[in-house]
Steps between C-alpha positions, in 0.01 A plus 500: 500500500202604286503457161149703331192322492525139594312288148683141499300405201658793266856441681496122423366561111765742515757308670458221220524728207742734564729122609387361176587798277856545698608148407375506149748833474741326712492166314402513146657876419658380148155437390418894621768612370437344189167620482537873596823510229262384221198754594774778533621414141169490328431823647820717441515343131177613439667870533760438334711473819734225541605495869848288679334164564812346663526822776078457509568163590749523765341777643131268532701164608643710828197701568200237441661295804479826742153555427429078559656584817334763562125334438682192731527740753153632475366173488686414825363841656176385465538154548627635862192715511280199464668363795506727706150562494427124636763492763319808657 
């Protein structure tokens, strides 16, 4: 199975990152979602807007998991990549 141009330095960097960043969603998303709920406010109430925090907020704490997951599975993907291309 080829997978485009075989680079094992890129796919490790990559590999680490995108794990890193997938856990930190994963793992600390109250912190996110604390942070993304206090830029949203300073920028609505700057128009005058004032926007449903608590449906903003359960809206962020289900999708800011999915997206850990899926920068987890990229991380994996390339992680596999890496591997791959030393057990050739």
């Amino acid at each position: 199975m080829k997978i485009g141009n075989p680079n094992p330095i890129a796919d490790i960097i990559f590999a680490i990152v995108f794990s890193f960043i997938g856990f930190e969603f994963i793992y600390k998303r109250t912190t996110l979602v604390d942070a993304l709920m206090a830029s949203t406010k300073a920028f609505w109430e700057k128009f005058g807007y004032i926007p449903n925090y608590e449906r903003g907020i359960f809206i962020t704490r289900i999708m800011i998991p999915f997206m850990g997951v899926g920068f987890l599975m990229g991380g994996i993907f390339s992680l596999y990549r890496f591997v791959a291309y030393f057990l050739k």
